[in-house]
N, C-alpha and C positions, 0 to 999 in steps of 0.2 A: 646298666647305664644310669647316671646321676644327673637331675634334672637340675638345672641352677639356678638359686635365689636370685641372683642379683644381673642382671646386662646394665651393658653401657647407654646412658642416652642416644649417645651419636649412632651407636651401632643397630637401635632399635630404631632411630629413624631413618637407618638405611635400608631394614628388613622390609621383605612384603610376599604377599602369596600371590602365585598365576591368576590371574582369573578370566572371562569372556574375552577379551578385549585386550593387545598386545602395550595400547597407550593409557598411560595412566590419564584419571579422572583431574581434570582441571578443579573443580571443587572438593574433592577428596583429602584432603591433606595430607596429613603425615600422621603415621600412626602413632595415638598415642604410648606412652611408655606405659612397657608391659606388654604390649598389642603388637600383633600381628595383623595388620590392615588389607583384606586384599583391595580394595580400592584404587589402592598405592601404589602399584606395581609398574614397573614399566618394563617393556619386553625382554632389557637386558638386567633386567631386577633378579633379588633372588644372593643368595651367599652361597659362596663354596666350600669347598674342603675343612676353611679355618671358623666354619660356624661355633659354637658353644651347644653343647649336646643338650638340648632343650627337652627331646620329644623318645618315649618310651616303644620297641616294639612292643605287640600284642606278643609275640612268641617270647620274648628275651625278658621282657616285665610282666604286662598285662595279664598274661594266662596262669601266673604263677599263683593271684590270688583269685583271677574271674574267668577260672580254665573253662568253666561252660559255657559265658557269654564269647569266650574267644573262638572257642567249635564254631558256634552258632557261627560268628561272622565269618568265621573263612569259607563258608559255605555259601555267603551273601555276592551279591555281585561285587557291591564296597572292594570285601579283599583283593576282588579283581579286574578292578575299576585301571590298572594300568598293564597289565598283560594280560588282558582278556584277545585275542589274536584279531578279533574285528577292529580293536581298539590301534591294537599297535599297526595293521595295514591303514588305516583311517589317519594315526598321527603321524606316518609317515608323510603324506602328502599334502599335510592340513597344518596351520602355524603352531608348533609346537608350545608356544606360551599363552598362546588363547585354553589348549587342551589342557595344559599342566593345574594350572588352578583349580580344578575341578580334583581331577583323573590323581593328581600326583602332586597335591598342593605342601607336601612337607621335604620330596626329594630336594632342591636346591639349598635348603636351608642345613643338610646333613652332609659329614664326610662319607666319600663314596662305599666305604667300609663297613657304615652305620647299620647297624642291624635293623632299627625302622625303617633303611632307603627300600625303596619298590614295594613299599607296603599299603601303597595305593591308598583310599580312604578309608585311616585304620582307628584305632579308638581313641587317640589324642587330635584327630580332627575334628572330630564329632564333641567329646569332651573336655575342649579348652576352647569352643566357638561361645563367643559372651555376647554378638550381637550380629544380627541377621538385615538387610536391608533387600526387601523382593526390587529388584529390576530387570528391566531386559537387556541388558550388556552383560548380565550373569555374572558369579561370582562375588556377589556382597554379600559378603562376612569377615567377621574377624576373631581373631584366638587372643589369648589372652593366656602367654606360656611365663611369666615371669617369677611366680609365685607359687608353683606347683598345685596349683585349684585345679581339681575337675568337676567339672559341669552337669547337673544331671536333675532331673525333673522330682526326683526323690527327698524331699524337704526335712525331711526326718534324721536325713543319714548323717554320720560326724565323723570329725579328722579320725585321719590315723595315722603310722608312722612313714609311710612313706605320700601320701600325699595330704592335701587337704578337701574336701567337697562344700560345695555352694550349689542352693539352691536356684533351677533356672526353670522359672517358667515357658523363658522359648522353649524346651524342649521335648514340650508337651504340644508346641502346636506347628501348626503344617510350614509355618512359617519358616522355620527351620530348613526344610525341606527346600524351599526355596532357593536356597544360599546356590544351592545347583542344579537344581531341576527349574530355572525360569532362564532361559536364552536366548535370541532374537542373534541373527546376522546381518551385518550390515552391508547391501547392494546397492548400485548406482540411485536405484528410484524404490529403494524400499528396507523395512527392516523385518525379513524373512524368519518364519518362525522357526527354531528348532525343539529346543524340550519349553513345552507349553502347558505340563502337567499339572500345575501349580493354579496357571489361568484356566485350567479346565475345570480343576476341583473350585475354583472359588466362583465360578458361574452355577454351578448346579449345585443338587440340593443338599448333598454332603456339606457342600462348605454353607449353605444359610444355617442350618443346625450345627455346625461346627463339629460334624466329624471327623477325624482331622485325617494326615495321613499315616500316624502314629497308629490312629486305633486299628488300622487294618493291615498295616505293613508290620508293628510292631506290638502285634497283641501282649495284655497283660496275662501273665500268669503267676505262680507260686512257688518260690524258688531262693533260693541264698544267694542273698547277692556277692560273698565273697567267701572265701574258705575261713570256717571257724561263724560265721553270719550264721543266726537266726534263719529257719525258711519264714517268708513271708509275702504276700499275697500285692499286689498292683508293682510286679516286674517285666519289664518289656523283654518280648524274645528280640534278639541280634543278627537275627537269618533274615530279616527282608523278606520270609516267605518261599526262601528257598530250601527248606526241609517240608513243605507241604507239598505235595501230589496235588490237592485240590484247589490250591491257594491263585495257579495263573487262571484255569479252566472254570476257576468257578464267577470267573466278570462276565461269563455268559451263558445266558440261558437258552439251548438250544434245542429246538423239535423237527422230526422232518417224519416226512411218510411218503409210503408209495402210493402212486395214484395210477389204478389203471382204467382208461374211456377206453372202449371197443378196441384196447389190444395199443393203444397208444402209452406209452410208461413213459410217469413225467413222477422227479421225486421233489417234493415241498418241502423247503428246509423256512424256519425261523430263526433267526439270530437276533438274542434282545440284550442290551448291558444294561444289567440290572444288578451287577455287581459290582463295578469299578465305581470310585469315585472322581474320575476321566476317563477322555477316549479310550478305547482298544481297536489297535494297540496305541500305544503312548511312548512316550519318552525319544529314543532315537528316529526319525522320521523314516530312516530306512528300515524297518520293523515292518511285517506284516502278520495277518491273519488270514489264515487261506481255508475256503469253505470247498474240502473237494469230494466230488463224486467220482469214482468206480465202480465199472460195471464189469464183472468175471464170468465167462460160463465155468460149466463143469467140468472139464479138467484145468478150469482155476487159471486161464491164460486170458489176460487182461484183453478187454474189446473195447473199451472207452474209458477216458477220463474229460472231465469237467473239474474247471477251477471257479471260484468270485474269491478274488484276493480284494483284502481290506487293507486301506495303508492309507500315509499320506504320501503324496510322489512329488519329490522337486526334481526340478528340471535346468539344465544348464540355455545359456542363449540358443541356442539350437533346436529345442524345444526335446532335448532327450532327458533320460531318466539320470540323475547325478546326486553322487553324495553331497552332502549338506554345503561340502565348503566349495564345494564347486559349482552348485546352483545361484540363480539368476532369479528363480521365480517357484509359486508353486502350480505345478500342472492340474494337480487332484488331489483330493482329501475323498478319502470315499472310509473314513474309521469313524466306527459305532458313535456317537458320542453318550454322553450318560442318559441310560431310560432310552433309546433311541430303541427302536426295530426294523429288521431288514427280511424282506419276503424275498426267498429268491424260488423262481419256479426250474427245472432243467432236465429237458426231455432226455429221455434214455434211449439207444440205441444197440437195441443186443435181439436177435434172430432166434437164441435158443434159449434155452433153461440156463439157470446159472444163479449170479448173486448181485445185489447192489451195496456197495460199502458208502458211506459217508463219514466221512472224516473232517476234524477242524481243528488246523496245523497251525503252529505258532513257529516262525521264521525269524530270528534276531535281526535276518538282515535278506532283505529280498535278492532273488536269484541273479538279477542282473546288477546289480552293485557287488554284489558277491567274487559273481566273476569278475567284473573291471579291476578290485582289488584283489584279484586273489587271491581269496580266501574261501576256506569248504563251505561249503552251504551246509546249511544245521537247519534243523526242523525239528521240531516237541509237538507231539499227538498228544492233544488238550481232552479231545470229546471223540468216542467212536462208537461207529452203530453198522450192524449190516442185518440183511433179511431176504432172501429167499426169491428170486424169480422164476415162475413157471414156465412152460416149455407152452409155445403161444395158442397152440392147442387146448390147455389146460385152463386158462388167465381167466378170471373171473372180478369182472368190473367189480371198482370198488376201492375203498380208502384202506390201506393197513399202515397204522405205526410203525416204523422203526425207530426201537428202544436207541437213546444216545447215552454211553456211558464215560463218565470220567477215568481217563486211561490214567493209571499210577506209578 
């Protein structure tokens, strides 16, 4: 695909990307030329079939000369920011041009052919964004496709024959981040939080030091940044953290033990985020973290379960549990927020010898929203721990640890 030097005026201030919000911004103008404004957008916004092929796949360009950084991202949620199957049951019944500008901000600008179509937020979104604006109507940014510049925090680096680079300080701070991870919805008598990520990291102490969300989403390492490239040291990995095992598990730090008074079994769990630089969990509101206990005897046939689900929970007029776009209010927030701790105590209940498991599960999308859409419930075992209960006979007051390990 051949990115093109030159658009039309007119045609560039007809273009614009999806974002929060289906009406465009009354002060927002018109993008300027060269720009891709999402501001600008109005819900029947957007170019069809007869676009000008502006924007590169990662498979069909991108990976040919930055094949490592393109692994990395396909592996990132990014790649699958528009068929990830929560996503696509969610845009079904939610306004499809609110979603788009995030999820699928370059599909309407490409023929449906395009080999970057469904490429969800792929590496011409991220570098051809030239200006970031945090709100809460979401989606302020803009690209900047006219001139074949891409964008990158890397100050050093120079043209080459197929594109050109400019150095961008956005893209070294959280700000960036922002462009879609800060969104508020808007109800009769309020404007309902949804991804608050951004307002969480800028209240705590990450964002007073300015650690951004680069440093921890996108650690630097040592590496070629193209084929035939020098290796060299301060390049971000592309995965978002999804090639680490310890990367979701490790925003908590978790203790628990068994406690047994005259034969009474209660197990003490600790949950502290002293890892995240926001809540956990964060981002999607229907998200949860679930602190569960099981109790097994010995032939290993489950006699109890204990949950404390962490989440934010919104609620439709009715006062039930409902996805984002269908909420009215929020019912509960019961998620870590940063440096936060949570003591939770919870009596056991088992007559013979056997086991107690503690587990602390990571849910993309909690069990009853699940079902309403659905779609399968999915769950990631973050931290697991088990140990050993006596036959009541045997039981000998007293405190023992149970080791919590990072499951991989």
């Amino acid at each position: 695909m051949t990115i093109r030097r030159a658009l039309t005026a007119a045609w560039l201030a007809s273009l614009a990307i999806g974002c929060r919000s289906g009406k465009a911004k009354s002060d927002a103008g018109v993008a300027a030329q060269g720009q891709l404004d999402a501001s600008a957008l109005a819900s029947d916004g957007g170019v069809g079939s007869t676009a000008p092929e502006l924007f590169a796949s990662p498979a069909s360009r991108c990976g040919q000369c930055h094949g490592a950084f393109e692994a990395q991202w396909r592996a990132s949620a990014h790649a699958r920011s528009e068929s990830a199957p929560a996503y696509v049951a969610m845009r079904s019944h939610a306004d499809a041009a609110a979603c788009d500008g995030c999820h699928a901000p370059l599909d309407r600008m490409l023929a449906p052919d395009d080999p970057a179509q469904h490429d969800g937020v792929n590496c011409d979104v991220c570098h051809t964004m030239s200006d970031v604006t945090p709100r809460k109507s979401g989606g302020g940014f803009v690209l900047h496709v006219d001139d074949m510049t891409k964008y990158g925090p890397l100050c050093d680096a120079k043209n080459n024959y197929f594109h050109k680079v400019s150095c961008s300080p956005l893209h070294a701070r959280s700000e960036m981040c922002a462009a879609c991870h800060l969104m508020y919805t808007r109800t009769p008598s309020q404007d309902l939080p949804v991804f608050t990520e951004y307002e969480e990291w800028q209240a705590s102490r990450y964002g007073a030091i300015d650690q951004t969300c680069q440093d921890c989403h996108m650690p630097e390492q040592a590496s070629a940044v193209a084929v035939g490239a020098k290796r060299r040291g301060g390049v971000a990995r592309h995965d978002f953290g999804a090639s680490d095992p310890h990367f979701r598990a490790g925003a908590l730090t978790v203790r628990a033990s068994l406690d047994d008074h005259d034969g009474a079994l209660v197990v003490h769990a600790t949950l502290r985020n002293d890892g995240a630089g926001h809540s956990v969990p964060t981002g999607l509101p229907e998200r949860r973290v679930v602190l569960r206990v099981t109790t097994f005897d010995d032939a290993n046939k489950r006699v109890d379960r204990v949950e404390r689900a962490y989440g934010r929970v919104l609620v439709d007029a009715q006062g039930l549990p409902a996805p984002f776009y269908e909420a009215a209010r929020v019912g509960s927030d019961t998620r870590l927020k940063v440096d936060e701790q949570r003591d939770e105590s919870i009596p056991l209940s088992i007559a013979t010898a056997g086991q107690v498991q503690v587990d602390v599960v990571w849910q993309p999308m909690a069990p009853d929203i699940a079902s309403k859409l659905e779609v399968p419930l999915q769950e990631v075992v973050l931290q697991h721990g088990v140990t050993r209960i006596e036959a009541p006979a045997r039981r000998r007051a007293g405190t023992a640890p149970i080791r919590m390990a990072v499951v991989p």
